[in-house]
C-alpha positions as CSV (number, residue, x, y, z in Angstrom):
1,X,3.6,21.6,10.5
2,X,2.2,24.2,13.2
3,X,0.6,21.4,15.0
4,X,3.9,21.1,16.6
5,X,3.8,23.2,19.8
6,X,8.0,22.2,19.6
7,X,8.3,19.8,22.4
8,X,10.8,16.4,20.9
9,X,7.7,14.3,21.8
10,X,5.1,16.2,19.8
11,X,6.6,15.7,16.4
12,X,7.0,12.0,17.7
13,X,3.7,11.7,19.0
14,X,1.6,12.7,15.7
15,X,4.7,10.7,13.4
16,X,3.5,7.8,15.2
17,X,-0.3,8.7,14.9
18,X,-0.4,9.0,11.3
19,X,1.4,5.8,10.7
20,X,0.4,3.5,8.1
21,X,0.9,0.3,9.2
22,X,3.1,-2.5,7.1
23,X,0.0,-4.3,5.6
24,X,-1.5,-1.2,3.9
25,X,2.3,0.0,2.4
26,X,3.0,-3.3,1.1
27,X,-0.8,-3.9,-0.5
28,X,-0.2,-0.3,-2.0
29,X,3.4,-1.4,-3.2
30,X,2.1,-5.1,-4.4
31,X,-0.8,-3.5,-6.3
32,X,1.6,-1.4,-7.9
33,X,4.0,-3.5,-9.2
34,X,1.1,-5.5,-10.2
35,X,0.1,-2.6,-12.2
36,X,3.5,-2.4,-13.6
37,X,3.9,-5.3,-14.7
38,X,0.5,-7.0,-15.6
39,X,0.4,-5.6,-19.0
40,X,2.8,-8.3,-20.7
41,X,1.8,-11.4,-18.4
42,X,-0.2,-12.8,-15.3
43,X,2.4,-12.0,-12.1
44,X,3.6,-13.9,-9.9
45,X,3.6,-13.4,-6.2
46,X,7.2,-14.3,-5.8
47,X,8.5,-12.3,-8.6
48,X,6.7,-9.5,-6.4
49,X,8.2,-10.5,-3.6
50,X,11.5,-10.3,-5.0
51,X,11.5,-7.1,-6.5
52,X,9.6,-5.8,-3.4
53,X,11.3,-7.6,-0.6
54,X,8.4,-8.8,0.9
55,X,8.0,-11.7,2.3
56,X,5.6,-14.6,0.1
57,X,3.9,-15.6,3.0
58,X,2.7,-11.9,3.8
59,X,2.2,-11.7,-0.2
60,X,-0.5,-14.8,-0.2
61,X,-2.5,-13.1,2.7
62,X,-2.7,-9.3,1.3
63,X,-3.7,-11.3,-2.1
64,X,-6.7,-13.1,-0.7
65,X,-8.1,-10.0,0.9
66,X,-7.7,-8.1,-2.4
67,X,-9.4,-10.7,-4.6
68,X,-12.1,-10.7,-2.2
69,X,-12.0,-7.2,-2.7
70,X,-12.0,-7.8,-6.6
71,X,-9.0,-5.7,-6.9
72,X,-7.1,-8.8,-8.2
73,X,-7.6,-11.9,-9.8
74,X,-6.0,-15.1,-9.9
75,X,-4.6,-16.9,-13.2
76,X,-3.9,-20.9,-12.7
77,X,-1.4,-23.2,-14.2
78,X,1.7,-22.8,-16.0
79,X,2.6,-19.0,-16.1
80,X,-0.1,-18.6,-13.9
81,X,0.0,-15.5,-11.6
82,X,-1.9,-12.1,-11.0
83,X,-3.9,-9.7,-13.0
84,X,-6.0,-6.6,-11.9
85,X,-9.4,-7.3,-12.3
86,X,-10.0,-3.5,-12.2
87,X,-8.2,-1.0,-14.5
88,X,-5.7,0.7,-13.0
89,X,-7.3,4.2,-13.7
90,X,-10.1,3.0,-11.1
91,X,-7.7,1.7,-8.6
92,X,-7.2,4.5,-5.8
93,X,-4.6,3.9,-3.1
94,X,-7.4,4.6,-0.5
95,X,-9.5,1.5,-2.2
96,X,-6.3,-0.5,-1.8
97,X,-5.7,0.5,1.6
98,X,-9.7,-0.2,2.1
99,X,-9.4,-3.4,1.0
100,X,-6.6,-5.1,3.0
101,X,-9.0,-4.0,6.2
102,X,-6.4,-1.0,6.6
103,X,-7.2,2.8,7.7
104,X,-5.3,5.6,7.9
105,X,-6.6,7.0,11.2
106,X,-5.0,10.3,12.8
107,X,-6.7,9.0,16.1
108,X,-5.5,8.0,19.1
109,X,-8.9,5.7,19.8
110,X,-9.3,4.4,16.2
111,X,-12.2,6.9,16.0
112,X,-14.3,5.5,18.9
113,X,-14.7,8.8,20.5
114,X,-13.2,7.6,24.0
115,X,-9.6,8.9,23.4
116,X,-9.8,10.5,27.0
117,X,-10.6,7.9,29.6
118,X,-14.0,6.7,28.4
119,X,-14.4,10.2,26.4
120,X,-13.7,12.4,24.1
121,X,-10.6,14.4,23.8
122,X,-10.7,17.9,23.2
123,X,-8.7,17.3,19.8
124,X,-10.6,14.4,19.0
125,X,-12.5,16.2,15.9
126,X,-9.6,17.7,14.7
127,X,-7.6,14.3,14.1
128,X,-11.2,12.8,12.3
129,X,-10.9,15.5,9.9
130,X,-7.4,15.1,9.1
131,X,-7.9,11.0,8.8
132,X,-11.1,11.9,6.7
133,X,-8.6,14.7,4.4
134,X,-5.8,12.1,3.9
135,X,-8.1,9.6,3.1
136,X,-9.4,11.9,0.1
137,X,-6.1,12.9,-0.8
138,X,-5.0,9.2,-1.7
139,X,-8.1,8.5,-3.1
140,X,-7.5,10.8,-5.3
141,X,-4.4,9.5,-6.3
142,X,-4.7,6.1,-8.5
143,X,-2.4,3.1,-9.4
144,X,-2.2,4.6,-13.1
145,X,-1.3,8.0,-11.6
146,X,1.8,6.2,-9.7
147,X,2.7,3.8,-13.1
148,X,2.9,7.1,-14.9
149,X,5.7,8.9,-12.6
150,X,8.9,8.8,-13.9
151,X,10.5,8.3,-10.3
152,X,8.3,5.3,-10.3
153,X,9.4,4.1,-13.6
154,X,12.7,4.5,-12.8
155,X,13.0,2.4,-9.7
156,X,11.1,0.0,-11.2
157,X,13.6,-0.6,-14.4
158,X,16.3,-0.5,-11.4
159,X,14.0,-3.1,-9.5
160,X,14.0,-5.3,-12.8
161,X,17.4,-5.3,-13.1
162,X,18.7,-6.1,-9.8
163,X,16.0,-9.6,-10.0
164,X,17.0,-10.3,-13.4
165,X,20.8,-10.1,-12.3
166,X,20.2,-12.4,-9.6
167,X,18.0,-14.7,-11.5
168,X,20.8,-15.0,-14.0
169,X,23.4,-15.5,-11.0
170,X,21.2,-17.9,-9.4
171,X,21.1,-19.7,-12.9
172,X,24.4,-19.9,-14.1
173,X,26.6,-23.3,-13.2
C-alpha cells in the first residue's frame, strides 16, 4: 500500500484505523453460518456458538439487534432457533455490519470532522473516501456470495465435524 511513507508506526497506525471491531466480525460470521445452515432447520445460537467460538451471551445481543434489523427471525419451542428472514442473495456484509450499529470508518474522529484539535485534518477527506469505498466493496459482496466459496464450504464441513465429534464425546458414557 503506498500510503505507507515506511515508518514501523505508519503501517500500524492505518492497521489499527481500518479495524473492524469484534461485534461487526462476529455478526458477519453468525449471519453466515446462519446462512449455512438455515436451509435444513431453524439454528440455534449455541450451535453457532460452538462452531464459531463465540461466546452465547455475545450471540443473544448481536441477535436482537439483527432481528430488529429484520435480518433474522426467531423460531420458538422445541427445535426452535434462527432463520433469515431475508434471502441470502439480499444480505450484504455492509447491511450486516449496518445493523449491529457497526461502521467501518478509516477515520480517526469517527467522521466528525475534528480529527485535528477541534478541526479538520489535512487527510481527513481522504480516509472518508476510503470508509465510503470499503463500505461499497462489502456491500457488494452478499451472504450467498460467501455460502458459495469453496474455502467457505470447506471450513465449514471442517467446522461440522469438529462439533459433531465433540457432541458425540460429550454424549458417550
Amino acid at each position: 500500500m503506498a500510503l505507507s511513507s515506511g515508518h514501523p508506526t505508519d503501517a500500524y497506525a492505518l492497521d489499527t484505523l481500518m479495524r473492524l471491531t469484534t461485534k461487526g466480525r462476529y455478526a458477519v460470521t453468525a449471519m453466515l453460518d446462519l446462512a449455512l445452515h438455515a436451509d435444513q432447520r431453524p439454528v440455534s445460537l449455541a450451535d453457532i456458538s460452538r462452531r464459531q467460538a463465540i461466546s452465547l451471551s455475545y450471540l443473544e445481543q448481536l441477535f436482537a439487534r439483527l432481528r430488529r434489523a429484520q435480518l433474522v427471525k426467531s423460531v420458538r419451542g422445541p427445535g426452535g432457533g434462527y432463520l433469515l428472514a431475508v434471502p441470502a442473495p439480499q444480505v450484504s456484509v455492509a447491511r450486516v455490519i449496518d445493523a449491529v450499529d457497526e461502521s467501518v470508518d478509516a477515520t480517526r474522529c469517527q467522521g466528525l470532522s475534528d480529527c485535528q484539535k477541534g478541526d479538520i485534518c489535512l487527510t481527513h477527506h481522504l480516509w472518508c473516501e476510503l470508509s465510503h469505498e470499503i463500505h461499497g466493496f462489502l456491500n457488494g459482496i452478499t451472504l450467498n456470495d460467501l455460502v458459495k466459496r469453496n474455502d467457505v464450504r470447506s471450513i465449514a464441513a471442517r467446522q461440522r465435524l469438529r462439533t459433531d465429534d465433540d457432541t458425540i464425546a460429550i454424549d458417550t458414557p
